[in-house]
N, C-alpha and C positions, 0 to 999 in steps of 0.2 A: 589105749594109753591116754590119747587126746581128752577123751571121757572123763577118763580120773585125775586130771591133773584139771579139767574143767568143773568137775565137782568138788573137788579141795578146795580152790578158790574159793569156789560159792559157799563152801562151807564156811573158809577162816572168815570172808567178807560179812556173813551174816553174825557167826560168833563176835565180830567187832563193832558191829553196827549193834548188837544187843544190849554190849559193855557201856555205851552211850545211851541207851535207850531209857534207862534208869534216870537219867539224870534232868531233873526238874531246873532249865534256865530260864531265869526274867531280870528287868534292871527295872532300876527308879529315877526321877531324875525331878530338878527342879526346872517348874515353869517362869522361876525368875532370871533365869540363866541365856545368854546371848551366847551359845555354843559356836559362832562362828568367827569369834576373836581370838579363840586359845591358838597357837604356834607351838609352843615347846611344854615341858614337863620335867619332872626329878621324883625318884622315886622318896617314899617314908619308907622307914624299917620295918621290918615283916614280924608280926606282933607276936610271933612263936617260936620257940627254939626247934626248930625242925628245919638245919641249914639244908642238906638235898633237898628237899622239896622247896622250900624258898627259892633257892638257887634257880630250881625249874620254873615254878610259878614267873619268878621275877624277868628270868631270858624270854619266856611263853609271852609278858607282858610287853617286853621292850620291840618283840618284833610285830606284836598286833599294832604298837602306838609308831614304831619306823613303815609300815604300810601303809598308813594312815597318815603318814605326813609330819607326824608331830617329832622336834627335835629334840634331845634328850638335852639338858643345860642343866646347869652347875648353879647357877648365879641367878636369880631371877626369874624363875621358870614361871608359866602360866598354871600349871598345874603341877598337882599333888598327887601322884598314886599309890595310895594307898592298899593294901592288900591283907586277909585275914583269914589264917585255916583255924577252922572250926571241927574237930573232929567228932563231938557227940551228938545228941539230939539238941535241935534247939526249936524255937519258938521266934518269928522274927514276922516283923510288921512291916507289909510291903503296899504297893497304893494297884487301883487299875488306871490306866491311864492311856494315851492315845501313845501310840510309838513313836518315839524319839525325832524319826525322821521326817513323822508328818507335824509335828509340834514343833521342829527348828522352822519348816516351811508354810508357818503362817497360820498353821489348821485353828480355825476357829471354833469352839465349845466352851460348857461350864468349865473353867478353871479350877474346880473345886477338886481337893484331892481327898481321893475316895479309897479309906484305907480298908486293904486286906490282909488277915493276918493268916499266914503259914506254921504248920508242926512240920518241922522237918525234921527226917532219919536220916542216917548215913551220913553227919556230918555235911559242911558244907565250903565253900569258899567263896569269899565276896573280893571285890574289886570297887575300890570306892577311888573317883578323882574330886580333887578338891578344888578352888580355887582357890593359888598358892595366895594371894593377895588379902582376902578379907578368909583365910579358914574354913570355908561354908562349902561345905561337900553339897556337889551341882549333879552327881551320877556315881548309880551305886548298881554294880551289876552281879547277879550271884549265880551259882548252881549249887544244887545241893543234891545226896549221894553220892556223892564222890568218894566218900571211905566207905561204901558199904563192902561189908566183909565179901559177900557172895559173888563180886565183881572181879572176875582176873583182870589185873592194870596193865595193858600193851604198852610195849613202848612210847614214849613221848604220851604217855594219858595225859598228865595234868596237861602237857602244850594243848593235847585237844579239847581241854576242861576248857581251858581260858579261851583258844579261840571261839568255844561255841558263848561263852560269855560277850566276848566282846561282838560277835556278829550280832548282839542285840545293842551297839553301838555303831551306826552304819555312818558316823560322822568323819569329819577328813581335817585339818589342821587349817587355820584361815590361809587362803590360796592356795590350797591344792585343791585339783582337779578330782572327784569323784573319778573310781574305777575299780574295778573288781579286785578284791581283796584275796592276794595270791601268798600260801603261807611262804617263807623266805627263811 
């Protein structure tokens, strides 16, 4: 019995690790950007009328950015998150660049931002933070397949859309401690 309830496992666990497997995540980001002043944020409106999944994306989003430190405010926020489901094919211009984490820390290279452009299927979803102050979107993180048809959606999909979005955002809110990013 041990056997088959050890092989279920391994089955559902591969079945759900495949449903991810599909999905192409990268972000973009400006190198004009001093990523370690921002504190708090407030969300924009979700630029489609698809309120459940809104709904989701947007909880998905608020508990990746209370992990991370950053406080949610009403008044004055440091940033802007923005967010966009995209359900068809699209075509989207993204850059190669050094990861986030080594560019806030100093990494020294050509500055030059070197664009790449993606055909994406399956729809997609981006995450873009602004800085609320001067409008000028600083990080822009997406995945895409995320509506393809062929995909059965587990529960909590998009929550794990966004988290594997935002883990290409390994930043923390000015004065908090770096630490392992535990879903909540």
């Amino acid at each position: 019995m041990k056997k088959y309830l050890l092989l279920a496992v391994a089955t559902a666990m591969t079945m759900l690790s495949c449903n991810t497997a599909k999905l192409l995540v990268d972000n973009d980001y400006s190198y004009d950007t001093d990523f370690t002043t921002y504190t708090s944020y407030n969300f924009l409106n979700c630029e489609i009328d698809t309120n459940d999944i809104c709904t989701e994306i947007q909880d998905a989003i608020r508990r990746q950015m209370k992990a991370r430190g950053y406080k949610m405010q009403d008044e004055n926020p440091g940033l802007l998150v923005s967010y966009s489901i995209i359900k068809e094919r699209v075509g989207y211009k993204g850059y190669f660049q050094p990861s986030l984490e080594r560019w806030v820390n100093k990494y020294e290279n050509d500055d030059v931002y070197k664009v790449q452009n993606y055909n994406f299927g399956g729809g997609m979803i981006l995450v873009s933070l602004l800085d609320a102050h001067s409008s000028r979107l600083i990080w822009r993180g997406y995945a895409s397949g995320v509506f393809n048809k062929k995909v059965n959606k587990p529960v909590n999909y998009y929550r794990s859309v966004v988290r594997s979005i935002f883990d290409q955002y390994p930043l923390f809110a000015a004065g908090e401690k770096p630490r392992k990013i535990v879903e909540i």
